[in-house]
C-alpha positions as CSV (number, residue, x, y, z in Angstrom):
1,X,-41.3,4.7,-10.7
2,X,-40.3,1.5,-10.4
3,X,-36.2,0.6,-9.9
4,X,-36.5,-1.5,-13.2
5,X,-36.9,1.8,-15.1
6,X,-34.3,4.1,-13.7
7,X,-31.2,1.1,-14.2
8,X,-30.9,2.2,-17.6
9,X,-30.6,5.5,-16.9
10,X,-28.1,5.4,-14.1
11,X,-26.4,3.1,-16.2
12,X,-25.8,5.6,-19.2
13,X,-25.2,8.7,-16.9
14,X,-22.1,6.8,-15.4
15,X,-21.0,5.6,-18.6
16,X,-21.1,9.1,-20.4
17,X,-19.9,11.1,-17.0
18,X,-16.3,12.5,-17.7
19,X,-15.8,12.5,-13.8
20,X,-17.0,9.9,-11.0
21,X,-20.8,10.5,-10.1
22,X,-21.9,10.1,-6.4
23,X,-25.2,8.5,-5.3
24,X,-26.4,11.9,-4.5
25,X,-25.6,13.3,-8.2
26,X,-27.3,10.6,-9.5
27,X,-30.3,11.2,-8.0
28,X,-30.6,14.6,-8.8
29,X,-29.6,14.0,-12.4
30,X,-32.4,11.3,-12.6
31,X,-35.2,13.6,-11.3
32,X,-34.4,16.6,-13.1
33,X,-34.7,13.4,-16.2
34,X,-38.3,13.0,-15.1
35,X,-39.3,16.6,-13.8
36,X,-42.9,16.1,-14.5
37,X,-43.3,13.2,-12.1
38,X,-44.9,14.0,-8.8
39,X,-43.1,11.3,-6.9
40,X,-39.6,12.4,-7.1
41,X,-36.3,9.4,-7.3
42,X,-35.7,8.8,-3.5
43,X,-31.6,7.9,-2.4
44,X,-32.0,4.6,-1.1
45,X,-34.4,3.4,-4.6
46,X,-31.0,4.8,-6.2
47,X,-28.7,3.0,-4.1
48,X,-31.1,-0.1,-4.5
49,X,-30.2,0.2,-8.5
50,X,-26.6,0.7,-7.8
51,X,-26.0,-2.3,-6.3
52,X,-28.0,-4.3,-8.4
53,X,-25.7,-2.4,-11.7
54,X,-23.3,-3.3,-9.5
55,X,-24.2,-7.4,-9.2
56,X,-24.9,-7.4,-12.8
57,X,-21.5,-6.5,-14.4
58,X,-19.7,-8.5,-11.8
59,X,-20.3,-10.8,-13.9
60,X,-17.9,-12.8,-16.2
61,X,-19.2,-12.2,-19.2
62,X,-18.7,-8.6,-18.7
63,X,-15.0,-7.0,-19.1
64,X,-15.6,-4.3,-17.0
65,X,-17.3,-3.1,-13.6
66,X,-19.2,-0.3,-12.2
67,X,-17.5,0.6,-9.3
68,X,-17.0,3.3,-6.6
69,X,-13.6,4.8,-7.2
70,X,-12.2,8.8,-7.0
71,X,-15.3,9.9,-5.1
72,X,-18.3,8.1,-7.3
73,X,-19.3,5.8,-9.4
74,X,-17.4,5.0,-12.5
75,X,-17.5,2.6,-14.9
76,X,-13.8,0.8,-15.4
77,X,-12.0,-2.5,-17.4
78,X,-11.4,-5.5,-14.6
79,X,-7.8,-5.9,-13.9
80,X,-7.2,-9.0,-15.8
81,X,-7.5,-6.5,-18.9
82,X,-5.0,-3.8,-18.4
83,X,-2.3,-5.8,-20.5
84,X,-4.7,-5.9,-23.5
85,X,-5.7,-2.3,-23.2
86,X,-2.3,-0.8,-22.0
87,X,-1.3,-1.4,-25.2
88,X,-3.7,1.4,-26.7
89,X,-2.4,3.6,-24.2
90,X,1.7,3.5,-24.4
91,X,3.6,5.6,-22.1
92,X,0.5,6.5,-19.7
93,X,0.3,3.4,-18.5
94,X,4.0,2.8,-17.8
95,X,4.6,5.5,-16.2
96,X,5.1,5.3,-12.5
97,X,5.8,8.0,-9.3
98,X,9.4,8.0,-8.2
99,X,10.0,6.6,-4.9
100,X,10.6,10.0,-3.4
101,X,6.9,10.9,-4.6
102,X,5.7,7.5,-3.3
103,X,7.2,8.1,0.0
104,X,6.0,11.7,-0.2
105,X,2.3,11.1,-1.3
106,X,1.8,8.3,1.2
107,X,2.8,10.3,4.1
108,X,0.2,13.0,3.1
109,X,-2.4,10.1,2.2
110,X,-2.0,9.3,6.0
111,X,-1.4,12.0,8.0
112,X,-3.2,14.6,6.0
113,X,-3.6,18.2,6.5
114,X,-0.4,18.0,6.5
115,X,2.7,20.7,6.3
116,X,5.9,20.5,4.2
117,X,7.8,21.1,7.5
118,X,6.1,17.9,9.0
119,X,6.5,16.1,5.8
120,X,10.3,16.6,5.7
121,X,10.6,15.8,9.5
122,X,9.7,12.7,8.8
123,X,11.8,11.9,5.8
124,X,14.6,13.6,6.7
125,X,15.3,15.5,3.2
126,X,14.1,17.8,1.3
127,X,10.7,17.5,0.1
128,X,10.2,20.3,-1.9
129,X,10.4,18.6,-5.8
130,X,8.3,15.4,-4.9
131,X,5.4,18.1,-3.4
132,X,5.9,19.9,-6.4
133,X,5.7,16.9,-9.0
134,X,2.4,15.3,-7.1
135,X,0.8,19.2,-7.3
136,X,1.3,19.1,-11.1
137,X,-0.1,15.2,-11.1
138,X,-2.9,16.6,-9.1
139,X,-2.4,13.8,-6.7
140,X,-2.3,16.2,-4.2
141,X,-3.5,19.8,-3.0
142,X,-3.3,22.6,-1.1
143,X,-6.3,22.6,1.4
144,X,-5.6,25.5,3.7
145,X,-3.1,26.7,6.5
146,X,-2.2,25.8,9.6
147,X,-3.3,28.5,12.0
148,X,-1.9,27.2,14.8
149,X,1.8,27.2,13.6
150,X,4.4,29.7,13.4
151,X,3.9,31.4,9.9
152,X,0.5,29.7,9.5
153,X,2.4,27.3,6.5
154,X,0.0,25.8,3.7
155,X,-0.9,22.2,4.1
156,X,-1.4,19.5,1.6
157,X,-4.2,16.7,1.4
158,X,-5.0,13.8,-1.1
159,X,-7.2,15.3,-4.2
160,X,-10.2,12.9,-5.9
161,X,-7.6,12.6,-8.4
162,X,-5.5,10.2,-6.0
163,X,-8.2,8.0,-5.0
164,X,-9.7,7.5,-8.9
165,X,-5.3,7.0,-9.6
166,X,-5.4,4.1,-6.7
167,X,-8.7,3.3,-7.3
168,X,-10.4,3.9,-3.9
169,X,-13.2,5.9,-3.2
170,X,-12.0,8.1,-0.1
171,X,-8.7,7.6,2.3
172,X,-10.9,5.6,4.9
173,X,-10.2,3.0,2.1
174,X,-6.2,3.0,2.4
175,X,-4.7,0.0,4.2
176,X,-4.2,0.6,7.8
177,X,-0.7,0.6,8.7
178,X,-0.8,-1.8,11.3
179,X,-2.7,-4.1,8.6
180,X,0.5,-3.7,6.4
181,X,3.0,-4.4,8.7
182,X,1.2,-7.6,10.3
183,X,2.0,-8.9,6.6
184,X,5.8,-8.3,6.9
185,X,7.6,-11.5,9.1
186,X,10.2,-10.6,10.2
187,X,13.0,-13.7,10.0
188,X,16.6,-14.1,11.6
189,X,19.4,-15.0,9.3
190,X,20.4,-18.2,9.8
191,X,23.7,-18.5,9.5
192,X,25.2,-21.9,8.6
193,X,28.7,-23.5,9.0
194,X,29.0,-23.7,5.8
195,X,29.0,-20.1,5.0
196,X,32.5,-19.9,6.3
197,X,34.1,-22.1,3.9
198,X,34.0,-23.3,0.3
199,X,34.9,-27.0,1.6
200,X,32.4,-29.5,2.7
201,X,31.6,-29.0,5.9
202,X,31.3,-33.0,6.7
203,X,35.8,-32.5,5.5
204,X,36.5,-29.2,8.1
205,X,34.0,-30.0,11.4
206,X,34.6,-33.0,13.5
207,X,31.9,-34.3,15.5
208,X,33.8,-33.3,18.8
209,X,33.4,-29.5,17.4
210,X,29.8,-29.9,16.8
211,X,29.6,-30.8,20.7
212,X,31.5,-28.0,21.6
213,X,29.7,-25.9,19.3
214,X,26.0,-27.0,21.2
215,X,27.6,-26.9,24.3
216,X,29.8,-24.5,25.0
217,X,30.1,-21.1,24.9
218,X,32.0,-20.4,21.5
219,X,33.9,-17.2,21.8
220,X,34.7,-17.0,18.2
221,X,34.6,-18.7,14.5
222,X,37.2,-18.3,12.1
223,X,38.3,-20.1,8.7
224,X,42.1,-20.6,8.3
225,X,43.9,-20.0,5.2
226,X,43.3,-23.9,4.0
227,X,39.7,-23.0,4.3
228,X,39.1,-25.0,7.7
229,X,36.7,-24.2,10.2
230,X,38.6,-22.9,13.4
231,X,35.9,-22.9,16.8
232,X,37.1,-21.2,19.6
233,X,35.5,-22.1,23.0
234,X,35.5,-19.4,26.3
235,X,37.9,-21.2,28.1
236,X,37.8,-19.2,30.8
237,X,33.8,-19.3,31.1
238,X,34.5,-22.8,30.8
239,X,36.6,-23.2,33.9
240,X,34.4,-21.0,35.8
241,X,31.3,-23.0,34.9
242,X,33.3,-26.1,35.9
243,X,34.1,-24.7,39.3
244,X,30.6,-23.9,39.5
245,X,29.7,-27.2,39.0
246,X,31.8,-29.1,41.3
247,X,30.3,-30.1,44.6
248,X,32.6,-28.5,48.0
């Protein structure tokens, strides 16, 4: 069968699946479709389809996309829509994890199995409610035990829910950390004369103090009570510098 004639079909399975379908589902759904055909729907001819599904609604004149999200395919509006339909939706699409359950869920997003124990040791508080809310969410579930730990304690991993919430298709997909932080400069505070005093600062520093200021070692900088800038130099440093300096 040719890939022309299975589009359609793979097309309408995603659209009237109530869950994500994987390449795999599809391609049993699609044979057991065409039973009667001695040459059965292979992966890659399905995967071949996909991405040409895929190409298609990428589209502009489409408002939505087929795309690989919470484990399978699924299809789902393009982001420049979600103001237009939030507006059929109210509350469920305002409504947003606290940042206890944020800091909570991304911990077990990255270092899952995890244990509540671990999870806590690394927020420092309490993480019982925030475990508790993303169980109810289904963000997250119990996956197992620990064998290896005192008490064997339950451990907690992302669910298919989570990845269709964030709209990835497995954690590989998360942001590495080191990505992240690469993002975030880190900048000095700059700190001007003129943040200790209302006045101009041309009326309070004389060019003599702007040399001593480059120059020398300023031990301290104060602002009187009439709002002047007061720069104390090391004098002592000075004179040690100075004897430093002098040839014997």
């Amino acid at each position: 069968m040719e890939i022309s004639q299975i589009i359609p079909h793979i097309e309408v399975l995603i659209f009237a699946s109530e869950k994500p379908l994987s390449s795999l589902d599809i391609v049993e759904l699609i044979n057991n479709t065409f039973g009667f055909l001695e040459e059965r729907i292979m992966l890659d001819q399905v995967e071949s389809a996909l991405e040409g599904i895929r190409e298609k609604y990428d589209s502009e004149f489409y408002p939505f996309e087929v795309k690989q999200s919470g484990g399978g395919w699924q299809f789902l509006t393009k982001p420049s829509f979600h103001p237009t339909i939030a507006q059929l939706n109210g509350d469920k699409f305002l409504k947003r994890l606290s940042n206890a359950a944020l800091e909570t869920l991304a911990i077990i997003a990255y270092k899952q199995p995890i244990t509540k124990g671990e999870i806590e040791a690394i927020r420092g508080v309490n993480s019982d409610y925030s475990i508790q809310k993303l169980l109810e969410k289904e963000l997250v579930l119990i996956s197992g035990r620990n064998e290896n730990m005192p008490g064997k304690p339950l451990v907690y991993s992302t669910s298919k829910n989570f990845m269709d919430y964030f709209g990835i298709n497995s954690p590989a997909d998360l942001p590495k950390i080191r990505e992240v932080l690469a993002e975030q400069i880190v900048e000095g505070t700059i700190i001007n004369p003129s943040d200790f005093t209302d006045l101009p600062v041309a009326e309070t520093l004389e060019l003599d103090e702007v040399d001593a200021m480059i120059k020398e070692d300023v031990s301290e900088v104060t602002v009187n009570e009439d709002g002047e800038l007061i720069i104390n130099v090391d004098e002592e440093k000075k004179e040690d510098e100075d004897t430093e300096q002098t040839p014997e």
